[in-house]
C-alpha positions as CSV (number, residue, x, y, z in Angstrom):
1,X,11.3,-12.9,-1.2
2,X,7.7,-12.6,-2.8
3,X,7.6,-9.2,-1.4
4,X,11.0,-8.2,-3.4
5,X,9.8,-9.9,-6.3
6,X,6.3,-7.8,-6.6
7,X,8.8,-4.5,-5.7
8,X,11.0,-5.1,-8.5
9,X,7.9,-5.7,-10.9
10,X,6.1,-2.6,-9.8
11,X,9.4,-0.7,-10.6
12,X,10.2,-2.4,-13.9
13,X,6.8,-1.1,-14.6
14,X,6.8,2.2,-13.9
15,X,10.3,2.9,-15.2
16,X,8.6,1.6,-18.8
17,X,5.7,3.2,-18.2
18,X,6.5,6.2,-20.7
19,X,7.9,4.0,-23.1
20,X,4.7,1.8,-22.9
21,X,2.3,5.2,-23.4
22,X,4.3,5.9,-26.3
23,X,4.4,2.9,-27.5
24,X,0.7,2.3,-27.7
25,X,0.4,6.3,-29.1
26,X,2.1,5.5,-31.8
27,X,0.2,2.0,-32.5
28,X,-2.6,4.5,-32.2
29,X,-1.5,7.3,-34.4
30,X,-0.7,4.2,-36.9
31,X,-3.9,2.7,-37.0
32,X,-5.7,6.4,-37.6
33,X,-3.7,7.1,-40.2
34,X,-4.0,3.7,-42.2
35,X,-7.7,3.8,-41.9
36,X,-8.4,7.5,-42.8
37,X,-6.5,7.7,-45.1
38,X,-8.6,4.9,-47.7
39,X,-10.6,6.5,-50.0
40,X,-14.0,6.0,-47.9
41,X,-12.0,6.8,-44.3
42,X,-13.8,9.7,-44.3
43,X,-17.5,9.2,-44.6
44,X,-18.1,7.8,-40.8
45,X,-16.2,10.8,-39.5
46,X,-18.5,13.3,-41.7
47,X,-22.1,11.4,-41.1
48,X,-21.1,11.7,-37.5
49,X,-19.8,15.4,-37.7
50,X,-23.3,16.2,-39.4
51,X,-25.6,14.7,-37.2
52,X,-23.9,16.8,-34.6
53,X,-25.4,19.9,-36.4
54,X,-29.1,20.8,-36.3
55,X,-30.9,23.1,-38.7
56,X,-28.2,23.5,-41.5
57,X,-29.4,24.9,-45.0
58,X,-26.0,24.4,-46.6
59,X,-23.4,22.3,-46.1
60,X,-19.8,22.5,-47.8
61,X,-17.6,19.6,-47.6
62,X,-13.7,19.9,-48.5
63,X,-11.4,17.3,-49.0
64,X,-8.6,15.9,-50.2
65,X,-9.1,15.2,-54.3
66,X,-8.5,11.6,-53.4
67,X,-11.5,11.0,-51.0
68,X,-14.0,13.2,-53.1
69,X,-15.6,10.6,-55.3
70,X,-16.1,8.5,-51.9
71,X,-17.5,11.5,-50.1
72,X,-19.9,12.8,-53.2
73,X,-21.8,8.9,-53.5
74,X,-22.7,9.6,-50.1
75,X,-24.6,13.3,-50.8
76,X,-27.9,11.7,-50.2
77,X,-27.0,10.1,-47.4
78,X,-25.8,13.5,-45.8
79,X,-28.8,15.3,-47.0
80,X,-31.4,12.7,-44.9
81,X,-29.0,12.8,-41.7
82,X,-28.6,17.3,-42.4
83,X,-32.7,17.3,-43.0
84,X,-32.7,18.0,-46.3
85,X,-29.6,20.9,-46.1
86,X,-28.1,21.7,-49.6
87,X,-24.4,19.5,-49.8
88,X,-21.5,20.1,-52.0
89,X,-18.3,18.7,-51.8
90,X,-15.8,20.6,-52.9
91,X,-11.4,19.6,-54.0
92,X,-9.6,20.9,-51.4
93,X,-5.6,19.4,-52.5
94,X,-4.5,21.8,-50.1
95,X,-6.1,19.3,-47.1
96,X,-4.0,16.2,-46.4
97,X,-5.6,12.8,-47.3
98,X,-7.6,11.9,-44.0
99,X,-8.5,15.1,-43.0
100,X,-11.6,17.2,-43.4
101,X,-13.5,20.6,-43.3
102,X,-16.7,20.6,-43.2
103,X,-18.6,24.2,-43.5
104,X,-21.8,24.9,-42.6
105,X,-24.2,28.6,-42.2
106,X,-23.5,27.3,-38.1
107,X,-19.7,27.5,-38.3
108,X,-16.4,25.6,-39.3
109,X,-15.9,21.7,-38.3
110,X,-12.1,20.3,-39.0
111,X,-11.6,16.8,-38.1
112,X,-9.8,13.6,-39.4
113,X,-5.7,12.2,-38.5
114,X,-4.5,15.2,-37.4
115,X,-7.6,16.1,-34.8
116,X,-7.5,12.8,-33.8
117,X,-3.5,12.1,-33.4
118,X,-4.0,15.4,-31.0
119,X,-7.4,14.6,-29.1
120,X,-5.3,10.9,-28.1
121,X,-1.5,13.1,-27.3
122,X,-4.0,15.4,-25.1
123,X,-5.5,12.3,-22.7
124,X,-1.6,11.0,-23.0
């Protein structure tokens, strides 16, 4: 009977298992979104997208109107992690709120809810 019992269980479980991955992606997804999408969301994601780079000279930020105030009171702060590089940040109302580009004389970073909703649906 135990045997039976712990049968059943393992097959309730793996017939909800898809339900159960999607269930958590979108608890995921939901969480993301609410917290990138405040006003100073953003800054984390961008210090860390920086100190990723080495040797900049110029660094363009573009966002979303509503997090540019949040992301310009942190332009020193981005100059000590960049070394000193050059930093504007620059409207960008074509960019949903939450997301990023970040440009610099190394290349093109793009990050924020939608990289992350599709970094989590690739490991899912």
């Amino acid at each position: 009977m135990l045997f039976t019992a712990k049968t059943a269980y393992e097959d309730y479980l793996r017939s909800k298992e898809e339900e159960i991955i999607n269930l958590s992606l979108e608890i995921a997804q939901n969480l993301i979104s609410e917290r990138l999408t405040e006003k100073e969301g953003l800054n984390n994601l961008v210090k860390e997208a920086i100190a990723a780079t080495r040797n900049i000279k110029n660094l363009i930020i573009k966002a979303n109107s509503f997090h540019c105030d949040a992301l310009k009171k942190e332009i020193l702060e981005y100059k000590e992690i960049s070394l000193k590089a050059e930093v504007f940040v620059i409207e960008d109302n074509t960019l949903e709120k939450g997301n990023v580009v970040i440009i610099t004389d190394k290349g093109k970073i793009k990050t924020g809810i939608q990289i992350a909703i599709e970094k989590i649906n690739e490991i899912f």
